[in-house]
N, C-alpha and C positions, 0 to 999 in steps of 0.2 A: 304677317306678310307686310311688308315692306314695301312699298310706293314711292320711288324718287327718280326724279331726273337721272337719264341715263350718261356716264361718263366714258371717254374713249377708251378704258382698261376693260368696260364690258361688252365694244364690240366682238372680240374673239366667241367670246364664250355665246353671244347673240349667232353668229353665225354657225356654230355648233348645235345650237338646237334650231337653226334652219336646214340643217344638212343632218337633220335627224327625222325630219320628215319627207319622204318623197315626194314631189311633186308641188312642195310647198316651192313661191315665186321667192326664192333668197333671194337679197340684198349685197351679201357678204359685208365685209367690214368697209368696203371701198362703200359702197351704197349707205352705211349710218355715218359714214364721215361727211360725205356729200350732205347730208340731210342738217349739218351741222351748219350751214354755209346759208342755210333756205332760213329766213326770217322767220318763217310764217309755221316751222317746222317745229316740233316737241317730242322728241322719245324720252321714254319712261323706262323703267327695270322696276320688273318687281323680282325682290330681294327674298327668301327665305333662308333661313339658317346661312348669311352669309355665302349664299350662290345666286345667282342669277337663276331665277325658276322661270322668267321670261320677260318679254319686251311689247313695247307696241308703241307706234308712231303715225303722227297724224298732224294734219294742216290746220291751224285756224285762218279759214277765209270768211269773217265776217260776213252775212251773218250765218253762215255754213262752217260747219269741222268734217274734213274728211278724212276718217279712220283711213289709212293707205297700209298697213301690217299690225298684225297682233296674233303672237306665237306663242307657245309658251313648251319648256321643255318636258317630254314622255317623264324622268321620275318625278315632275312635279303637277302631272295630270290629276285633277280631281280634286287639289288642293286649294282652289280660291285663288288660284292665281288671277286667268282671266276674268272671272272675276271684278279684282280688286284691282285690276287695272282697267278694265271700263268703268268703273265706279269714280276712279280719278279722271277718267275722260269726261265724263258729266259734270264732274265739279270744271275745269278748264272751260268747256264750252258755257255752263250758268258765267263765268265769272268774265266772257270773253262775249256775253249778248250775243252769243248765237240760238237760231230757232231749229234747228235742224242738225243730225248730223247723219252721214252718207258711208254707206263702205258696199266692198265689192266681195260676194264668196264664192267660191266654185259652187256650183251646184249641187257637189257630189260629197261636200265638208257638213255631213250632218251634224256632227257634234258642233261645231261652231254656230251653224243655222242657229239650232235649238236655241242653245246661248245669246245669240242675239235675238231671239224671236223671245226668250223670256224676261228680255231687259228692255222690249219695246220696239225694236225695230218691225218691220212690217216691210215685205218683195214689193219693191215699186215701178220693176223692168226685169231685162235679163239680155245679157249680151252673149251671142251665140260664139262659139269658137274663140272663146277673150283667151284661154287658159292653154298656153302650148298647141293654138290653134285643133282643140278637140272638143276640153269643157266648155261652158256657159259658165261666166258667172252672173249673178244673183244682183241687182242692184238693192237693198236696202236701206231704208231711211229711220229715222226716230225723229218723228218732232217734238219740239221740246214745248211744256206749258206754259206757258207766260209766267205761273207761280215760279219757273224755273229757274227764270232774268233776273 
């Protein structure tokens, strides 16, 4: 799996595996080109076999990173995508002297919970009706250890 910076020839296929989930908050391509513009802005692809198996993008606001999307596509489910795309988010945040990092899940995103609840994060709130004014989502955090800086 493959970890790099993401380029404009992979927003299409980013937006394809947003409009492969229901209900998931797409971006479209218009939304990763914008994110290109934001300083403070980083999306990544993770790469297998020369496809786009998925994406995810986040702010470093000193000394916070706020995870804001991370998807990843149905045939490459269960493959270490996500994964190995929070794994590069943790390196970013140690190298970037953040103590914290923050993201928002629907409520009802058990798979992702789990995933973030086994990589450290911890429900630190919940915002009622955040998600097409029905779901909650989930505030979660991960502080980071000092050994981490």
């Amino acid at each position: 799996m493959l970890i790099r910076r993401a380029r404009k020839e992979d927003y299409p296929a980013f937006a394809a595996i947003e409009a492969g989930q229901p209900g998931y908050p797409a971006w479209g391509v218009k939304g990763f080109e914008a994110e290109e513009r934001n300083r403070n802005s980083v999306t990544l692809a993770a790469e297998l076999d020369g496809q786009a198996a998925g994406f995810m993008n986040f702010w470093v606001l000193r000394p916070q990173v706020q995870l804001n999307t991370l998807a990843v596509g149905r045939a490459f489910l269960r493959r270490g995508a996500a994964a190995a795309l929070l794994g590069k988010l943790f390196e970013y945040a140690a190298k970037s002297a953040c103590r914290e990092i923050d993201l928002e899940v629907n409520e009802h995103n058990a798979p992702a919970i789990a995933l973030y609840a086994s990589r450290g994060f911890e429900v630190v709130g919940k915002r009622p009706k955040f998600y097409n004014n029905t779901d909650a989502a989930l505030l979660m955090r991960k502080a980071l250890p000092s050994k981490d800086l």
